[in-house]
C-alpha positions as CSV (number, residue, x, y, z in Angstrom):
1,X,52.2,59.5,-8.5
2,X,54.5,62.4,-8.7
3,X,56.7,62.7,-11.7
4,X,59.6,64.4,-12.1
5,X,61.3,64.6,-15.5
6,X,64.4,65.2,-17.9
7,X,63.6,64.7,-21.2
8,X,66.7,66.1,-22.2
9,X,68.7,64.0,-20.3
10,X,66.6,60.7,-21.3
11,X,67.2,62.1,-24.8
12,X,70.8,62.3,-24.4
13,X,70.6,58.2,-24.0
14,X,70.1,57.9,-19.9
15,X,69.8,54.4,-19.3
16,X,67.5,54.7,-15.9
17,X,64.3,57.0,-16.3
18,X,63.8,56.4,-12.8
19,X,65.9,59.2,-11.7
20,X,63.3,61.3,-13.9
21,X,60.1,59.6,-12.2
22,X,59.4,60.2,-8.9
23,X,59.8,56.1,-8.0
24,X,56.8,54.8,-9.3
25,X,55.9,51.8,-9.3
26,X,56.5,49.6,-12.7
27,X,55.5,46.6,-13.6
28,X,56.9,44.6,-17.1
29,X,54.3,42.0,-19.0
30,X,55.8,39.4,-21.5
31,X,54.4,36.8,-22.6
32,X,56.7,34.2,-21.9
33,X,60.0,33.4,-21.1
34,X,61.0,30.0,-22.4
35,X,64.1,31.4,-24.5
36,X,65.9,34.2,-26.3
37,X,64.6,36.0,-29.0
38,X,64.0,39.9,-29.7
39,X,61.3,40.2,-27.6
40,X,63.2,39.1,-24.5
41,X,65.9,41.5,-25.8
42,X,63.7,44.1,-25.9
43,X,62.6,43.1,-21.8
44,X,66.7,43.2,-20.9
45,X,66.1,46.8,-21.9
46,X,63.2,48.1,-20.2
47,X,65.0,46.7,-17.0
48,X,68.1,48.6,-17.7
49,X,65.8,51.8,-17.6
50,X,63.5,50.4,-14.4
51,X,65.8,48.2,-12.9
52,X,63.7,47.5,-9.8
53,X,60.6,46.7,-12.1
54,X,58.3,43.5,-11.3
55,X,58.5,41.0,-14.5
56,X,54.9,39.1,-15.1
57,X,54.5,36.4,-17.4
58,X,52.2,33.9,-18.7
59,X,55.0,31.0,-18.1
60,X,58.7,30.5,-18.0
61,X,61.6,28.2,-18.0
62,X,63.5,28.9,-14.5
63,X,66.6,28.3,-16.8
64,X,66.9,31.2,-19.2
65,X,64.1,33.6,-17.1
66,X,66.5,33.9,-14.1
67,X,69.0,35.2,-16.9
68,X,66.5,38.3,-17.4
69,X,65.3,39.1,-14.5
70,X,66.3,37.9,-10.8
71,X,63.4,35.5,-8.9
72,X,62.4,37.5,-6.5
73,X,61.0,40.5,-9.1
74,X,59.8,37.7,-11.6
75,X,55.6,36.7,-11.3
76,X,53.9,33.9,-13.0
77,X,50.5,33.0,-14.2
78,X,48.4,30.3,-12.9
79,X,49.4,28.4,-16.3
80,X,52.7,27.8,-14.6
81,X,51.3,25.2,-12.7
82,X,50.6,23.4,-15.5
83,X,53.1,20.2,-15.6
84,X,55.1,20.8,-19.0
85,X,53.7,24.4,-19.7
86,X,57.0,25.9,-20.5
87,X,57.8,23.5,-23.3
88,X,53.8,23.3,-24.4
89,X,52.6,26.4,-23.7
90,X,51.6,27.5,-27.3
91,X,48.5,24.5,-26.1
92,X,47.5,26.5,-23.5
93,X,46.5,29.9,-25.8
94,X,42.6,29.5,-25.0
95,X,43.7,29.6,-21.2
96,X,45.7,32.4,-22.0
97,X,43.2,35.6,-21.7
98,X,42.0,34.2,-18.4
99,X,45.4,34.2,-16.8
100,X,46.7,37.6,-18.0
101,X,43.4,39.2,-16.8
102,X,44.1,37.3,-13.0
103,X,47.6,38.9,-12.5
104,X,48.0,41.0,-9.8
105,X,48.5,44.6,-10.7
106,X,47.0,46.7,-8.5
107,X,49.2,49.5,-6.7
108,X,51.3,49.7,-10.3
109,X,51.7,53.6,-11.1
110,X,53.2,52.1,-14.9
111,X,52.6,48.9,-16.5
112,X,54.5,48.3,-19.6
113,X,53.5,45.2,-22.0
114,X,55.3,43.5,-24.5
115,X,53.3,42.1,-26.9
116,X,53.9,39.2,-29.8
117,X,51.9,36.6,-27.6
118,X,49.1,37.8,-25.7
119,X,50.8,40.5,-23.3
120,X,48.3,43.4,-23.6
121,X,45.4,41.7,-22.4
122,X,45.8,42.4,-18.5
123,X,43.3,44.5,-16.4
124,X,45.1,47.6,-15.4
125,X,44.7,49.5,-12.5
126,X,42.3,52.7,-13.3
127,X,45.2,55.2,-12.3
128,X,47.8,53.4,-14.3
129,X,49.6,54.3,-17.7
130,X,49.4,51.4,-19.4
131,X,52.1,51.2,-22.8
132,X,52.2,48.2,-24.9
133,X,55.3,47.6,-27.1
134,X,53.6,45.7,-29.7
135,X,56.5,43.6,-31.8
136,X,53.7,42.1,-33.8
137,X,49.7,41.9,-33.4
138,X,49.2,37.9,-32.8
139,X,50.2,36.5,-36.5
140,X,48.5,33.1,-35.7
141,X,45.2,35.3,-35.0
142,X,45.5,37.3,-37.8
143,X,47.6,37.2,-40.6
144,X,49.0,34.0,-40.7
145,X,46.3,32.2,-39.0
146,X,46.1,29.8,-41.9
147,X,49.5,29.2,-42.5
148,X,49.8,28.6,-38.4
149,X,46.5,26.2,-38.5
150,X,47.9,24.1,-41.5
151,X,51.3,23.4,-39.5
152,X,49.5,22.8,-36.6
153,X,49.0,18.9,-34.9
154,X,45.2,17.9,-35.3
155,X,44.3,18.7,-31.5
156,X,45.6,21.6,-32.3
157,X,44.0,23.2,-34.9
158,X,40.4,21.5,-33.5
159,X,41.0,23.7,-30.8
160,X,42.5,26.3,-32.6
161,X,39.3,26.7,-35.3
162,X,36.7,26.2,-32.0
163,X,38.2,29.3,-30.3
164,X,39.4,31.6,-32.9
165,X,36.3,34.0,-32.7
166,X,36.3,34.3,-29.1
167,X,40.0,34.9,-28.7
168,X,39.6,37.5,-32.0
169,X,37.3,39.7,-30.2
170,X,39.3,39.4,-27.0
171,X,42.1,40.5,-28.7
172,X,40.3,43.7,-30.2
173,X,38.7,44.4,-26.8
174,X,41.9,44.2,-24.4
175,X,43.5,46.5,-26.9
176,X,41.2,49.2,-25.7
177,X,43.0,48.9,-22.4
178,X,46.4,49.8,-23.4
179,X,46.4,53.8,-23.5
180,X,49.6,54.2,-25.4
181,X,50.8,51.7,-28.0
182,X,54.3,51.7,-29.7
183,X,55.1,49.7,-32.5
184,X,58.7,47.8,-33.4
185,X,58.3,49.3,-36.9
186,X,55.9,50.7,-39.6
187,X,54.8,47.8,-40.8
188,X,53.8,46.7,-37.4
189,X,52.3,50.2,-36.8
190,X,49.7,49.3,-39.9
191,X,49.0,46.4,-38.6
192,X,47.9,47.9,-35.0
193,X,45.8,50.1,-37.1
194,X,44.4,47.5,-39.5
195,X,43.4,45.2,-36.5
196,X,42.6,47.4,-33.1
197,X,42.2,50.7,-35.0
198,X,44.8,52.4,-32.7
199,X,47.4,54.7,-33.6
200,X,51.3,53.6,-32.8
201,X,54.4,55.2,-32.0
202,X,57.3,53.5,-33.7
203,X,60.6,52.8,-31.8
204,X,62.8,50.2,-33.4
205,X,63.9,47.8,-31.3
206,X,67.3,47.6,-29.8
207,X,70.3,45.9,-31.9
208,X,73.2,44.8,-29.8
209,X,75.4,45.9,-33.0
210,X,78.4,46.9,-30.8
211,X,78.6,42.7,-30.0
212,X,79.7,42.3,-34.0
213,X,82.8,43.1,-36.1
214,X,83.6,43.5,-39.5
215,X,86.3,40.4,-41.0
216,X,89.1,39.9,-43.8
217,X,88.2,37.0,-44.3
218,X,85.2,35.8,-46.7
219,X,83.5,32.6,-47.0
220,X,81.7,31.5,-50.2
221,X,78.3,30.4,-48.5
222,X,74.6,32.6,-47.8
223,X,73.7,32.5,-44.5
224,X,70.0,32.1,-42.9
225,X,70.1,32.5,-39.2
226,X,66.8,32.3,-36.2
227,X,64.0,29.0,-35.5
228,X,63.2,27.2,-38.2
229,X,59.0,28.6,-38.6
230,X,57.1,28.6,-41.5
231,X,56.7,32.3,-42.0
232,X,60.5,33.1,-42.6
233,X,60.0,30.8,-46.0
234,X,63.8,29.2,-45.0
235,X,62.1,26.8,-48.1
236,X,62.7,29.6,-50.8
237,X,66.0,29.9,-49.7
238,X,66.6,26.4,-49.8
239,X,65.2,25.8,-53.1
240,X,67.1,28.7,-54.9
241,X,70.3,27.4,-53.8
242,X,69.4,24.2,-54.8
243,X,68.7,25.2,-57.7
244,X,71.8,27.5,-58.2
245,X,74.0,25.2,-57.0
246,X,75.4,28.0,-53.9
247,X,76.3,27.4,-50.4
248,X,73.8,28.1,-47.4
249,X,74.7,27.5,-44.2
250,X,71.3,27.4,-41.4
251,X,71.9,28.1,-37.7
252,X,69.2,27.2,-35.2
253,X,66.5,25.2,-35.1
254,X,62.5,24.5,-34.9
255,X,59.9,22.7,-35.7
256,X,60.2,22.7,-39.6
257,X,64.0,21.2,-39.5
258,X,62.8,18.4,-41.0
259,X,60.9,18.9,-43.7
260,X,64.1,22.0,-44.1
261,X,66.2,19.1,-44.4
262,X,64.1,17.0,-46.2
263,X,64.2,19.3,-49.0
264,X,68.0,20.1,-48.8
265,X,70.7,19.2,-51.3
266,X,74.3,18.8,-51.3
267,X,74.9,22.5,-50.5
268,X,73.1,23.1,-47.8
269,X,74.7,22.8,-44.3
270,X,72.5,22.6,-41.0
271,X,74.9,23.8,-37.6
272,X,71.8,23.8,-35.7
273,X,72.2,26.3,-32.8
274,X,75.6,27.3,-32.4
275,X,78.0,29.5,-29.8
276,X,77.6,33.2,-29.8
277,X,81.3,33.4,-31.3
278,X,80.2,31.0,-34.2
279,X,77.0,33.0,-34.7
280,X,79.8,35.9,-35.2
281,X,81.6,34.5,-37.2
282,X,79.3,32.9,-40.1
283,X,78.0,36.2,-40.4
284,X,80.9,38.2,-40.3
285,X,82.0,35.8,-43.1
286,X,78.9,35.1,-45.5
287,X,78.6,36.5,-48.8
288,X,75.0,37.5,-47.6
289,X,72.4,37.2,-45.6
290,X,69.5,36.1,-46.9
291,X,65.9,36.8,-45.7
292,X,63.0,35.5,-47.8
293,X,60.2,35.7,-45.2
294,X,58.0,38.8,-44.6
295,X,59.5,39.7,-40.5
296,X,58.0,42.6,-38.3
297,X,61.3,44.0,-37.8
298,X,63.7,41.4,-38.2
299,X,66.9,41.6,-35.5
300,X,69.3,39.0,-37.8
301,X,69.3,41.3,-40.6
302,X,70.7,44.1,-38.7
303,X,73.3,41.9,-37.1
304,X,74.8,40.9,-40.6
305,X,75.1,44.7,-41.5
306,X,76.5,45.4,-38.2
307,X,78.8,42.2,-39.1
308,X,79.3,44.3,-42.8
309,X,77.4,42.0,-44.8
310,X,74.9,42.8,-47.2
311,X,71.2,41.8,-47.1
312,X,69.2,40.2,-50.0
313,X,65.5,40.4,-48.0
314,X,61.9,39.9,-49.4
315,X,60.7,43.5,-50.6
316,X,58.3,44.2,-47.6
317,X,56.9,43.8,-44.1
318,X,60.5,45.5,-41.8
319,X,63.4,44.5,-44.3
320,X,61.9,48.1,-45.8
321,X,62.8,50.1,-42.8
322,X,66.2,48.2,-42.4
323,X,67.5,47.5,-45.4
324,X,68.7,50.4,-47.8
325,X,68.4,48.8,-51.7
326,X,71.3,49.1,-53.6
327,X,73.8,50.0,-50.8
328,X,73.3,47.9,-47.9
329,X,71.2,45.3,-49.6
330,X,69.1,44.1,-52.2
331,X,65.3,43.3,-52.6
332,X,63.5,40.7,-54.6
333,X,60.0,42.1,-55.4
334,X,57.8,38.3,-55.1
335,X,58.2,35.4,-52.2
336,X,59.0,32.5,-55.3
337,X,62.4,30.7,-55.7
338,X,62.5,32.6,-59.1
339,X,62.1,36.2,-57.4
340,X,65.0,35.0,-54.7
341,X,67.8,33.3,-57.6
342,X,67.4,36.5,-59.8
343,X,68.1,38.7,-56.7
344,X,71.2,36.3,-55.8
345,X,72.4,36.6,-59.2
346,X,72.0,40.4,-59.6
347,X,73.9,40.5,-56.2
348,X,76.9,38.8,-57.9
349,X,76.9,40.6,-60.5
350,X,77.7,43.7,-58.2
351,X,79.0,42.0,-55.2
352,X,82.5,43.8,-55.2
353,X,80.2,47.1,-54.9
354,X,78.9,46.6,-51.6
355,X,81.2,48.6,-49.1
356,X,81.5,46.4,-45.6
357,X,82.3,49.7,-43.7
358,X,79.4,51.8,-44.8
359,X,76.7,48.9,-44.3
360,X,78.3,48.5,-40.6
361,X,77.4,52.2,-40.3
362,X,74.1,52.0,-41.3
363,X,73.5,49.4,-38.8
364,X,74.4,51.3,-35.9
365,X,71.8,53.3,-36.4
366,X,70.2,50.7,-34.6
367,X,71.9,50.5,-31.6
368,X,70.7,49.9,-28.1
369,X,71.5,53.6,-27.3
370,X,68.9,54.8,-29.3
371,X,65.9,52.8,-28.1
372,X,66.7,53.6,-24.7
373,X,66.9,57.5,-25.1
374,X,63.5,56.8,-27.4
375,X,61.5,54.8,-25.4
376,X,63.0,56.6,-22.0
377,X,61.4,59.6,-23.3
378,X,58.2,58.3,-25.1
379,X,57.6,56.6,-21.3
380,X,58.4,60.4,-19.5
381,X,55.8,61.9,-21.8
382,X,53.3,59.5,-21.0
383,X,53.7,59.5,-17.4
384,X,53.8,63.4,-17.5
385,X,50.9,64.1,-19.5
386,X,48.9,61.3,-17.0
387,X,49.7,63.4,-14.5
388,X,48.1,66.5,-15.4
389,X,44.9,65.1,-16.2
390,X,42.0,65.0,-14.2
391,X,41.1,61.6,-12.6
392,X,39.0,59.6,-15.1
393,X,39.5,61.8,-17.7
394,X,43.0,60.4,-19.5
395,X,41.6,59.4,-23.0
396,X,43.4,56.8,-24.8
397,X,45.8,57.8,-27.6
């Protein structure tokens, strides 16, 4: 593989690096595409830097993939066979390292994984640079493996607590085949240390900020927006305006809307998933935004500052690298309904403070533009340095 590059030029925000690369050949690894989210955001990106890259995943919904990546450049697992394996495919995690280390990679000069579900885990080519874009080490391994096993249907967590070791130390071991990781935030980055003892780059995802607008106009409700999982703690927020008597409106959907709504009072409004206008509009028009869970990164919260509203977030995990305290936010220190109601009290106290304007510019900080030039030259230097090494001698970073 030859490579030819401009860091200068990537840096200046070129969207295709493959006028700096000599044409190699690139292959993309998510893993899944059954629906939009930050991760498939994240994929609409690379492709805008390699558009003629090959797309593998574990399994996908013909419906929404075709809307990232046209059929012909799009690969599946054998788990696609599977009758129902788009809509069950969380199920089919014990199948999962089998199938990523069966896709067809050879002749790839740069395979780029994308990593939340298992995505890293492929057999790379020995001449290939392999970079994984990790948005999150696998929570229901790690982290939040309790909290994902307790939510979990009884088949389920059987099979979940039979094959947790094995897929653990699978996990570790495939992460010694990815020779350059980067990490969606800092917090993700110490976790990528914590679990594979690997350093990480950070590059922040990419916010489509441009896509939202400041409004006159101001509702009196909070807003939670995203799927309706147990780790974003949607519960505190419902219980603190319960017990506060305020407005919260809930976009979207999951698998704990009922028990949300089982636990709802008279304030609380469920629009379940709702048009990209509407999405617009609730934020542009919410007092704030809240955020109670503990989130890698967390997209929606830069979507309601580029929208000019103010973000009242759990004090840790991405809301720290997103979120300025005091001027584009506030934090509450502990994940309780009392931490949350003091911090939505506080922020009344001082709402007339927060400038719409100036939290809209911190957002766009965050802007597509800036991943692209980041990552476009983070991949450059990767391929570059590859290139002058000896064969079998490219040590993993």
């Amino acid at each position: 593989m030859r490579v030819e590059l401009d860091l200068q030029a990537t840096a200046r925000g070129a969207h295709n690096i493959e006028s700096k690369v000599s044409q190699p050949k690139v292959a993309i690894v998510h893993y899944w595409l059954v629906g939009s989210g930050g991760g498939e955001n994240v994929v609409k990106a690379m492709l805008e830097l390699f558009p003629q890259a090959d797309v593998f995943t574990l399994v996908e919904d013909p419906a929404f993939s075709q809307t990232i990546v046209p059929r012909d450049r799009l690969r599946t697992s054998f788990l696609q066979r599977i009758p129902g394996a788009a809509r069950h495919y969380r199920a089919l995690l014990p199948l999962m390292p089998t199938a990523l280390e069966n896709l067809a990679l050879r002749g790839y000069d740069l395979i780029i994984s994308s990593e939340s579900g298992p995505a890293k885990g492929i057999v790379p080519p020995l001449d290939a640079v392999h970079i994984c874009y990790c948005h999150s080490p696998m929570r229901y391994l790690w982290d939040q493996y309790h909290e994902y096993r307790a939510s979990a249907g009884w088949l389920q967590r059987l099979v979940l607590s039979l094959c947790i070791t094995r897929l653990r130390l699978w996990d570790q071991a495939s992460s010694l085949r990815v020779d350059r990781f980067i990490a969606n935030s800092r917090y993700v980055a110490s976790r990528i240390d914590r679990y594979y003892r690997r350093p990480a780059h950070v590059i922040h995802p990419p916010v489509d900020v441009d896509d939202f607008a400041l409004s006159e106009t101001r509702g009196d409700y909070y807003l939670i927006t995203g799927r309706h999982v147990s780790y974003k703690r949607i519960d505190l927020a419902i219980a603190a305006c319960n017990a506060l008597g305020r407005k919260l409106v809930i976009t979207g959907d999951g698998p704990e809307t009922a028990r949300l709504r089982a636990g709802a009072g008279p304030t609380i409004e469920f629009v379940g998933r709702c048009s990209f206008a509407d999405l617009k509009r609730h934020y542009s028009e919410c007092r704030a935004f809240l955020m109670p869970g503990e989130e890698d990164f967390g997209i929606a919260p830069v979507e309601a500052m580029a929208s000019g509203r103010p973000v009242i977030a759990y004090g840790r995990g991405g809301a720290r690298e997103t979120v300025v305290d005091g001027k584009t936010g506030l934090f509450f220190p502990e994940q309780t309904v009392e931490s949350l109601s003091e911090a939505m009290l506080a922020f009344e106290g001082r709402e007339d403070r927060f400038e719409p304007a100036a939290i809209r510019r911190h957002a766009l900080g965050f802007a597509k533009g800036r991943f692209m030039a980041e990552f476009g030259a983070f991949v450059g230097d990767a391929l570059a340095t590859a290139q002058e090494r000896q064969p079998g001698a490219r040590a993993k970073d």
